[in-house]
C-alpha positions as a Markdown table, in Angstrom:
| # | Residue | x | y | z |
|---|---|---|---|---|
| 1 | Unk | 101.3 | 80.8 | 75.7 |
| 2 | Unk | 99.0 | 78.8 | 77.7 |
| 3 | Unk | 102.1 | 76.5 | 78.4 |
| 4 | Unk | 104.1 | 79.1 | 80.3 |
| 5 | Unk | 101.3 | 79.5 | 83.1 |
| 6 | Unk | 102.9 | 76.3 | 84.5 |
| 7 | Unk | 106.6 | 75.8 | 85.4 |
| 8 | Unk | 107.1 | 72.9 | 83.3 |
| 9 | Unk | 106.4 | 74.6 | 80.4 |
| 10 | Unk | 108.8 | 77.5 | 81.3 |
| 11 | Unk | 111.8 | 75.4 | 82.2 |
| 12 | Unk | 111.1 | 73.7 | 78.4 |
| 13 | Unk | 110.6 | 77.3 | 76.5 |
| 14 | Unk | 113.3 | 79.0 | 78.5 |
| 15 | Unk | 110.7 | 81.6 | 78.7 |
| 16 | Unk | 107.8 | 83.7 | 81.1 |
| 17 | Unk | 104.9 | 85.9 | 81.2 |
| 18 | Unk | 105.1 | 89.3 | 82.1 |
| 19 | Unk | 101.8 | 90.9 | 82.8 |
| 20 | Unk | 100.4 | 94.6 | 83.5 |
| 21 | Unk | 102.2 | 98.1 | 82.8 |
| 22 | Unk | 104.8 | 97.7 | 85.5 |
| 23 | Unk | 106.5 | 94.5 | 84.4 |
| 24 | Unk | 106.3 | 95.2 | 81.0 |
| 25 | Unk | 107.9 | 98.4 | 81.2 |
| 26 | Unk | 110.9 | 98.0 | 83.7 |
| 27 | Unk | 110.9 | 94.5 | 80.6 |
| 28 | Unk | 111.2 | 96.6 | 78.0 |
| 29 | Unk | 113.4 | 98.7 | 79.7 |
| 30 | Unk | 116.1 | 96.0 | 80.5 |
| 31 | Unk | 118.6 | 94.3 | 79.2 |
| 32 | Unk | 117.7 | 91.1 | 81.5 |
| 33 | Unk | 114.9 | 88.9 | 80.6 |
| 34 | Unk | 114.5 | 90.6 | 77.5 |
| 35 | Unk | 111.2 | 90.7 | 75.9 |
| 36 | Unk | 110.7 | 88.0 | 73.1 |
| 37 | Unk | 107.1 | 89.0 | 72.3 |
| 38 | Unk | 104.9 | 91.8 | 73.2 |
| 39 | Unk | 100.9 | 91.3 | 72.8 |
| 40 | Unk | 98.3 | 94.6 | 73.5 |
| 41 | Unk | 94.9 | 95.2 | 73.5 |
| 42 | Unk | 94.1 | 98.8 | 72.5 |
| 43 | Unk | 93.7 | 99.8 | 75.6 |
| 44 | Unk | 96.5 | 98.4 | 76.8 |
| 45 | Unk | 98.4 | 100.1 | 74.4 |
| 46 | Unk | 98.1 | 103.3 | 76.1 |
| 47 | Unk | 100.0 | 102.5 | 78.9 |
| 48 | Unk | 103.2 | 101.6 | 77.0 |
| 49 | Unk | 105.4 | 104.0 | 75.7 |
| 50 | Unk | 105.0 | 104.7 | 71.9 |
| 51 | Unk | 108.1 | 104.2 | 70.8 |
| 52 | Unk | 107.5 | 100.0 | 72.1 |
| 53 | Unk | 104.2 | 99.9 | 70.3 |
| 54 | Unk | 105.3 | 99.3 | 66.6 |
| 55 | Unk | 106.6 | 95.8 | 67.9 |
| 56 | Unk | 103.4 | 94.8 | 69.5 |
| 57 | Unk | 100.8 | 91.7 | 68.5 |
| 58 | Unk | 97.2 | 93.3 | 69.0 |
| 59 | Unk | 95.0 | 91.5 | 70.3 |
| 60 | Unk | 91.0 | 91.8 | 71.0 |
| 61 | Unk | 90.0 | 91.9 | 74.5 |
| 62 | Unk | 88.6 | 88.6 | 74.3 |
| 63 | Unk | 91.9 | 86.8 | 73.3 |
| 64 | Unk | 93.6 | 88.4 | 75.9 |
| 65 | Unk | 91.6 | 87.1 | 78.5 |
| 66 | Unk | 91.8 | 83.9 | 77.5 |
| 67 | Unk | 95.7 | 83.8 | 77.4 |
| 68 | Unk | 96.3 | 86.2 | 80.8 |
| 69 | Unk | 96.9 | 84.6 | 83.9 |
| 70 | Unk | 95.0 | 87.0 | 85.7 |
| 71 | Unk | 91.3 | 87.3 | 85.8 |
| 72 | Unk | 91.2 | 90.9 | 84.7 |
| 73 | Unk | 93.5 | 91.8 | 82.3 |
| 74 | Unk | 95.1 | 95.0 | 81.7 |
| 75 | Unk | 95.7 | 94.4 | 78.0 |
| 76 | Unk | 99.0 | 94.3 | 78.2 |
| 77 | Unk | 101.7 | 90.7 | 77.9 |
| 78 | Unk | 104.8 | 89.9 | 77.3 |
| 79 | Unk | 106.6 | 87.0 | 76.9 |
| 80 | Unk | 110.8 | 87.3 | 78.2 |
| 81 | Unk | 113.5 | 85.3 | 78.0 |
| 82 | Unk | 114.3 | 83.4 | 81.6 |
| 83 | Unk | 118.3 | 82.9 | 80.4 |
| 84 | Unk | 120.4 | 84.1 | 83.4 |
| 85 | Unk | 124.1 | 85.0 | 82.9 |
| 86 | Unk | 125.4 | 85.7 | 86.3 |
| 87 | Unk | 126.9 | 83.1 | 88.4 |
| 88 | Unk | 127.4 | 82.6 | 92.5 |
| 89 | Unk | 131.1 | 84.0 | 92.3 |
| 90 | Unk | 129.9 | 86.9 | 89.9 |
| 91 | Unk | 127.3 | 88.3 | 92.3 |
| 92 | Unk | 129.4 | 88.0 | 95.5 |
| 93 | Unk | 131.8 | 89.9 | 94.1 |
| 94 | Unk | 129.9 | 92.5 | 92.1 |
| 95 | Unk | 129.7 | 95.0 | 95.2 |
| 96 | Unk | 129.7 | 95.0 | 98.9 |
| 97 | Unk | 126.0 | 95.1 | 99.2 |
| 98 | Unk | 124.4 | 92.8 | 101.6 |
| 99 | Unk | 123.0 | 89.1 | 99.4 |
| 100 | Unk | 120.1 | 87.6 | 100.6 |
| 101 | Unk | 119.8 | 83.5 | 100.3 |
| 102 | Unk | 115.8 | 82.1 | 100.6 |
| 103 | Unk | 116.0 | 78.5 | 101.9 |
| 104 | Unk | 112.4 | 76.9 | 100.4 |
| 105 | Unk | 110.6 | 80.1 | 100.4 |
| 106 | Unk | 107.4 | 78.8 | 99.0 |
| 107 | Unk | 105.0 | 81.2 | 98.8 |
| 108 | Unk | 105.1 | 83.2 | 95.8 |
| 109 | Unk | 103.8 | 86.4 | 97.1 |
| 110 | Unk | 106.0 | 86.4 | 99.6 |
| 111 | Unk | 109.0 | 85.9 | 97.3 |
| 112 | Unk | 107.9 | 88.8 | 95.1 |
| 113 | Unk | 107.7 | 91.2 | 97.7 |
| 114 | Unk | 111.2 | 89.7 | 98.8 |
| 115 | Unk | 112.7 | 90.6 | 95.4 |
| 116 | Unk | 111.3 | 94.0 | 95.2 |
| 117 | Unk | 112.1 | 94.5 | 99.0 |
| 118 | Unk | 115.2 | 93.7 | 98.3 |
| 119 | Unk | 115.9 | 95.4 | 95.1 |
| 120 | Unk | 114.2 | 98.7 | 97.1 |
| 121 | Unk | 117.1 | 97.9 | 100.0 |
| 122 | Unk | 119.8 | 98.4 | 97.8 |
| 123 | Unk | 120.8 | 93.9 | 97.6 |
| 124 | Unk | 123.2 | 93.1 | 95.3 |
| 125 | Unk | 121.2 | 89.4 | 95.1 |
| 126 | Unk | 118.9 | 87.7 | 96.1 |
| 127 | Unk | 120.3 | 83.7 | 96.3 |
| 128 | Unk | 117.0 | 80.8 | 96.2 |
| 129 | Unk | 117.8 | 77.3 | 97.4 |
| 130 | Unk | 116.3 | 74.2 | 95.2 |
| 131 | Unk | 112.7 | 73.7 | 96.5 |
| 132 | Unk | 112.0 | 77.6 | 96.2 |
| 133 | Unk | 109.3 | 79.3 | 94.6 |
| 134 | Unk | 109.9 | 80.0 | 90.8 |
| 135 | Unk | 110.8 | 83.1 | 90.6 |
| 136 | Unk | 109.3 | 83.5 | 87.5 |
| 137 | Unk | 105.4 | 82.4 | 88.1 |
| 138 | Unk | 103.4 | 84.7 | 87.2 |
| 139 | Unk | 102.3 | 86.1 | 90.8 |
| 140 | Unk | 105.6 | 86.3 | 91.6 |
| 141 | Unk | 106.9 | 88.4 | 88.8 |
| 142 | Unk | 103.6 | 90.5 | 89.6 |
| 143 | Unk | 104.2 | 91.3 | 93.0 |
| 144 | Unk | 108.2 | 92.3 | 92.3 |
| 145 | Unk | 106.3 | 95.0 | 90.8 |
| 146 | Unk | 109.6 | 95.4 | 88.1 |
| 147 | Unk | 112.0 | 94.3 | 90.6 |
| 148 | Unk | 112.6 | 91.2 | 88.5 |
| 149 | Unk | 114.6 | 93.2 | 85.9 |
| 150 | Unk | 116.6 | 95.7 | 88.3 |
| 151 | Unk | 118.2 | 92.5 | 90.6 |
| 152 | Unk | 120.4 | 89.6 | 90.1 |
| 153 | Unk | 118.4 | 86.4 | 90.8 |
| 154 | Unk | 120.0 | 82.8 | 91.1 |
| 155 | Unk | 117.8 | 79.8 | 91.2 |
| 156 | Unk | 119.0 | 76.0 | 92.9 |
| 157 | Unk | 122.3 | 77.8 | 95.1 |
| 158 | Unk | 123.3 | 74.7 | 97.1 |
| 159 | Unk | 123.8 | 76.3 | 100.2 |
| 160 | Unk | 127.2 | 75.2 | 101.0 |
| 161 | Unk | 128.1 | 77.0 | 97.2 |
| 162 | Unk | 126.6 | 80.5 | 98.9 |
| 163 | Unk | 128.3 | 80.3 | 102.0 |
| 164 | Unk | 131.9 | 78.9 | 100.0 |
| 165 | Unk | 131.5 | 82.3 | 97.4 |
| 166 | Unk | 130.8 | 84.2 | 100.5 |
| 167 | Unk | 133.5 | 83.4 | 102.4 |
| 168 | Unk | 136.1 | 83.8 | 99.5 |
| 169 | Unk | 134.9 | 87.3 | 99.2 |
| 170 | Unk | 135.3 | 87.8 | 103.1 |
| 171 | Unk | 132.0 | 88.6 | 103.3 |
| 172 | Unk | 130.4 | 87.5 | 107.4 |
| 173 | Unk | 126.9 | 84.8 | 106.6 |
| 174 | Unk | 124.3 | 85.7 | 109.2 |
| 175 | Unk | 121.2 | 83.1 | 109.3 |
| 176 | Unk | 117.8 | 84.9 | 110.1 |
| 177 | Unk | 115.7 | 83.2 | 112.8 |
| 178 | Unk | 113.9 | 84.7 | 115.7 |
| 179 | Unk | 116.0 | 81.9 | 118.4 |
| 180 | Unk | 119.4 | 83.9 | 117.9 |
| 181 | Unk | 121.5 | 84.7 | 119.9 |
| 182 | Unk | 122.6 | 87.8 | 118.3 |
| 183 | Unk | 120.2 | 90.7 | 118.3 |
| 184 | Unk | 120.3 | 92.2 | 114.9 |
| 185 | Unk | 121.0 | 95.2 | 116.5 |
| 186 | Unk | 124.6 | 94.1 | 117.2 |
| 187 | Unk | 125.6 | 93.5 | 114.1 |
| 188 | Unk | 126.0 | 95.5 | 110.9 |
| 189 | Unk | 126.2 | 93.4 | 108.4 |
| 190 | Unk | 126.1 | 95.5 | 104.8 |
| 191 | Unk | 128.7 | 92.5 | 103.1 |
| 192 | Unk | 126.7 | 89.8 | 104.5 |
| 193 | Unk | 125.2 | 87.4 | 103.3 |
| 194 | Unk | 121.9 | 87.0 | 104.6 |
| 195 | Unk | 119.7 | 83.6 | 105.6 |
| 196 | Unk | 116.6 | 83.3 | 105.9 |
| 197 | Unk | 114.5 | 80.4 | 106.6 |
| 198 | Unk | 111.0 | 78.6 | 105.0 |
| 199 | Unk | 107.6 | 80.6 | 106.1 |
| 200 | Unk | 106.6 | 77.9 | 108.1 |
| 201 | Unk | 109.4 | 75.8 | 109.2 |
| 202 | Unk | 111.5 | 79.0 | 109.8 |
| 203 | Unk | 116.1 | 77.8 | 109.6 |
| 204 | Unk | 117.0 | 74.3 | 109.1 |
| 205 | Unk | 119.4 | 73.4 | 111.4 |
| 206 | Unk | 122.1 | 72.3 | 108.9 |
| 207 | Unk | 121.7 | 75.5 | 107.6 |
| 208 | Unk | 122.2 | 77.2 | 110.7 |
| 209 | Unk | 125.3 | 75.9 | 111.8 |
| 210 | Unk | 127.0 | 77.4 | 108.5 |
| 211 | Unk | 126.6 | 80.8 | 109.7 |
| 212 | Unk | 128.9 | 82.8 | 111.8 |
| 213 | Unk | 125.9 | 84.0 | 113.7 |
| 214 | Unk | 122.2 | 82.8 | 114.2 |
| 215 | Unk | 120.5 | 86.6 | 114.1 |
| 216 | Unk | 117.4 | 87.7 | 115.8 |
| 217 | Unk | 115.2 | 90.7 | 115.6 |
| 218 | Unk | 114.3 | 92.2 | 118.4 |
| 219 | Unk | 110.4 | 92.2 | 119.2 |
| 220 | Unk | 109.3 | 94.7 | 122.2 |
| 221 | Unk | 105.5 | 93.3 | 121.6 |
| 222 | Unk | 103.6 | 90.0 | 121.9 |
| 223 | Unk | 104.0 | 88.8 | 118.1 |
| 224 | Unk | 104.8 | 85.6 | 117.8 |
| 225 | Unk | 107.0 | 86.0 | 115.2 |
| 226 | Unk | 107.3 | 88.6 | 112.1 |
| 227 | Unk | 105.9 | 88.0 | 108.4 |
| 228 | Unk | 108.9 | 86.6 | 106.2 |
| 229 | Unk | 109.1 | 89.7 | 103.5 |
| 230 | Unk | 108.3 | 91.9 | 106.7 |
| 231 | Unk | 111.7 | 90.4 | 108.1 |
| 232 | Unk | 113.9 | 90.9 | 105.3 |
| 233 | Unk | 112.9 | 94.2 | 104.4 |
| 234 | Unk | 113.9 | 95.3 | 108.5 |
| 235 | Unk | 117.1 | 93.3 | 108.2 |
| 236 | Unk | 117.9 | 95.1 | 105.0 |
| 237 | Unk | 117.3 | 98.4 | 105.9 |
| 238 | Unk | 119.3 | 97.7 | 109.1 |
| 239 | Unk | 122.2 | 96.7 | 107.1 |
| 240 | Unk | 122.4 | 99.4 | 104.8 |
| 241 | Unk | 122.0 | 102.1 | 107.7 |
């Protein structure tokens, strides 16, 4: 268990640690990631359907503290499967919903609240470079709040495979990134795929230059720039209005 706080030991066990009442549930509910293991406390319990708890491990209070990776436990653990069956080509032509593609998002927080952003917005994806958060640390599986289980994920897209799948699927690529050009106002963009860059170091060029439009949100105040969740989610919702 203890192995799967770190992402070596994930990639080796093909597996991850969901945690609280929301993960587990939308875990137990799905038929991605499906739930290998299930460990409660009896308090825990309670906050799990009853029909789930007759496959349950109990444990005492004590033991689940020791294995959570939080430092107050809710009493409630599971450990899922990480195997992912969809593919690039698979997701772009799923539905005409807008994708999203993180280009060394780092910060876990902000990747969670990108996958359940996304999965709020209607995305039929959500597309992560190599270099990327793991999408399946446990703070970022926490703050997707369930999202994990209700949206396609792909780890490692090379770039150049998103915008190839994208463009066989005459979908338009838009790249994210407060210097456009293009106000996102001017574009709809529902069937695009969407760029966006690292918190810090915003689009890499390269990256840029594969888009057919480098897009920019408009900003009426004196904010620098915008949070990177808070920039998907207004690109999102702009798309599917």
């Amino acid at each position: 268990m203890k192995a799967l706080h770190a992402s070596k030991g994930r990639k080796s066990a093909h597996q991850f640690i969901a945690e609280g009442p929301a993960a587990v549930s939308a875990a137990l509910a799905a038929k991605r990631f499906p739930v290998e293991a299930l460990y409660l406390t009896e308090d825990g319990a309670q906050h799990i359907p009853e029909k789930y708890r007759s496959r349950a491990i109990f444990l005492t209070e004590k033991v689940m503290a020791a294995i959570s990776t939080v430092e107050n436990s809710q009493g409630i653990i599971a450990i899922c499967s990480m195997a992912e069956s969809s593919n690039a080509d698979e997701i772009f032509g799923r539905t005409s919903s807008p994708l999203i593609y993180c280009s060394e998002v780092n910060d876990p927080g902000n990747l969670g609240t990108i996958i359940r952003t996304a999965d709020a917005l209607g995305c039929a994806g959500v597309l992560l470079s190599p270099g990327s958060a793991d999408p399946f640390a446990p703070k970022v599986v926490r703050s997707t709040a369930g999202s994990l289980w209700n949206i396609a994920i792909l780890r490692d897209v090379d770039i150049h495979v998103a915008v190839k799948a994208a463009r066989a699927n005459r979908r338009p690529v838009y790249a994210a990134d407060g210097s456009g050009k293009v106000k996102l106002t001017e574009t709809e963009g529902g069937s695009a795929l969407w760029i966006f860059g690292n918190e810090a170091r915003g689009l890499p060029a390269e990256v840029g230059v594969l888009a057919d439009a480098i897009v920019a949100i408009p900003m009426r105040g004196r904010a620098e720039s915008l949070n990177l969740a808070s920039a998907v989610a207004i690109t999102l919702f702009h798309a599917n209005s």
